[in-house]
N, C-alpha and C positions, 0 to 999 in steps of 0.2 A: 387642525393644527393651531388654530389663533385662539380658540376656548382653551387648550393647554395652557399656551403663555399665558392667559387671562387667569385663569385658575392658579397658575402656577406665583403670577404676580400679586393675585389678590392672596393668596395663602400668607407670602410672604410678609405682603402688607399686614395681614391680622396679627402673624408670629411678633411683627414688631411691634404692635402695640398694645398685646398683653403683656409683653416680655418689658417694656415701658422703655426699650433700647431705640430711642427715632435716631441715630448718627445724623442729626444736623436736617431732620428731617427728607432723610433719603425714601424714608418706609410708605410717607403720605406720594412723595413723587413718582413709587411705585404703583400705587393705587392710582393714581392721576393717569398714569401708561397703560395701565391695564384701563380703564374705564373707555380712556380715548381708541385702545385697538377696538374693544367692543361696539362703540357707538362707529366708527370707522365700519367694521366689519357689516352692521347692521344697515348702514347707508349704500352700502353697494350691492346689497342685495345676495351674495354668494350662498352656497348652501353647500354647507360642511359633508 
């Protein structure tokens, strides 16, 4: 479930900046969220 969101934030992140639309830099703050559940996820050890 947390690689979805991860994938799903980083996706959106890349769509924003091909599309060169950052709205005030929301697109990077998504990458920030997704990087941070990843390393979160990877710190506790769970196994998907």
């Amino acid at each position: 479930m947390i690689y979805t969101i991860i994938v799903v934030l980083a996706a959106l992140w890349l769509l924003g900046v091909v599309s060169s639309f950052t709205a005030g830099g929301l697109v990077h703050l998504l990458l920030v969220i997704a990087l941070v559940l990843l390393v979160v996820n990877l710190l506790q050890g769970r196994t998907v």
